[in-house]
C-alpha positions, 0 to 999 in steps of 0.5 A: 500500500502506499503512504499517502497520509501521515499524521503527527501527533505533536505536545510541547515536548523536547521531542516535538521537533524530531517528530515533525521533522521525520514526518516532514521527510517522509511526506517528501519521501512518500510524496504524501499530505501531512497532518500536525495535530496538536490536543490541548487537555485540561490539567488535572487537579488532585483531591483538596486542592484549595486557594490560589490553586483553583481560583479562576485567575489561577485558571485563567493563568494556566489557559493563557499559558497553554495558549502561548504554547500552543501559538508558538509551536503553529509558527514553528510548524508553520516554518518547518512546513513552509517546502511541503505542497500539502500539510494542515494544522490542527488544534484540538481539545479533548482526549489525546487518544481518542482525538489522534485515533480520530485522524489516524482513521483516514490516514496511511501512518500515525506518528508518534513519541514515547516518552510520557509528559505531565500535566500541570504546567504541560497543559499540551500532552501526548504519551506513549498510550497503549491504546493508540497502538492498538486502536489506530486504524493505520500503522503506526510509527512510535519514535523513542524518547531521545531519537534525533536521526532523521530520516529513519528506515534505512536499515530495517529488522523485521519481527517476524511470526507467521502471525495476523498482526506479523503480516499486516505490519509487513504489508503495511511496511513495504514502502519503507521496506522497498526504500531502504538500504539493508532489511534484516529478519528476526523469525520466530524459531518455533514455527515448524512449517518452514526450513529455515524459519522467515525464508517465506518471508524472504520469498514473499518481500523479493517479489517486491524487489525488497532483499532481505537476510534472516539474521537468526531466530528467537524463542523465549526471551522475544522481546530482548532478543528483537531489541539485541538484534536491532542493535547487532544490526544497526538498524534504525527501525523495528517493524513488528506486529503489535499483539493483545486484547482490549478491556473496555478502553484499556489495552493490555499488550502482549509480552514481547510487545509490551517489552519492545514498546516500554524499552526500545531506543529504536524506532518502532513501526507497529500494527495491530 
């Protein structure tokens, strides 16, 4: 499929320049619109909070705050933009999950940052959620806290199980697999149908002129052994299927992918 609509999911974080930055790049590179979504949240007051805390200047302050935050970082999107033929800003209030889900539904891939931010004085806030992993409609590109290089894929692993969530992360990966200087595989070593495990993998990418090498197999220790072959590699992406199971709006993550997600350093690109 090709990737014709990128949505950044932006916060007043440190990290916000390097996520506008790789969906700048890649907006060039897949000659594709680009989506900068800011949500602005209301912060949250704990329990017996009295006085200057909850009087309306106090309020007013914070709004204000959020505000000039918020303006600031239009003028520099705006800039950054500036060469792009077609990207949008957009500014929301709500809940950052459910709005960034919003656009990712008519989008092609979601990016998003790791590291987690408060509230309080960050009225703007985005965090690694769970539930965008599982909830998007399109694959998702997570960027881990402290990532600067820009761009991204040009040495990719592939997580590989003959599994549901596997396959769609493939699928959904190939223009950054088919632009990308070296691909790796990570197979999973128990699956018996094939000899040697991830050769179909192999087959099935050179049809899309994607040349690949299995780097090796895992077996228990899944999400260590994705993480020590990524860095053994070199790469600077991680394409993985995302597994779990949903609770309501909870997500509850499946081991390897709860490990990766919490521990990486490397970019991830994931799909539910």
């Amino acid at each position: 499929m090709a990737i014709k609509c990128i949505v950044v999911g932006q916060s007043s974080d440190a990290l916000r320049h390097t996520r506008l930055q790789m969906g700048i790049d890649l907006a060039k590179r897949f000659d594709a619109h680009l989506n900068v979504v800011c949500v602005g949240e209301r912060p949250d007051y704990p329990a017996g909070m009295i006085g200057r805390a909850m009087s309306l200047a106090y309020l007013d302050e914070i709004a204000g705050a959020a505000k000039q935050r918020i303006e600031a970082m239009k003028l520099e999107t705006q800039e950054a933009c500036a060469g792009l033929p077609s990207w949008e800003w957009h500014v929301e209030q709500g809940a950052v999950d459910e709005i960034i889900a919003h656009y990712a539904n008519l989008a092609d891939l979601l990016i998003f940052g790791q590291a987690p931010l408060t509230h309080g004085d960050a009225t703007i806030s985005l965090e690694v959620s769970d539930y965008l992993v599982m909830a998007a409609s399109c694959v998702t590109l997570l960027v881990p806290d402290g990532w600067q290089a820009v761009p991204v894929g040009q040495r990719i692993l592939i997580a590989w199980k003959n599994s549901k969530e596997a396959i769609s992360a493939v699928r959904n990966s190939l223009p950054f697999l088919c632009d990308a200087h070296s691909t790796f595989i990570l197979a999973d070593a128990h699956d018996e149908r094939v000899d040697p495990p991830g050769s179909e993998l192999v087959a099935y990418l050179k049809r899309h002129d994607v040349q690949a090498e299995i780097y090796g197999t895992t077996g228990g220790a899944g999400g260590e052994a994705i993480l020590n072959a990524a860095r053994d590699c070199d790469c600077d992406l991680i394409v993985m299927g995302a597994t779990g199971r949903t609770s309501l709006r909870a997500m509850i993550l499946g081991g390897a992918t709860d490990h990766v997600l919490r521990e990486t350093s490397i970019p991830l690109l994931l799909r539910h």
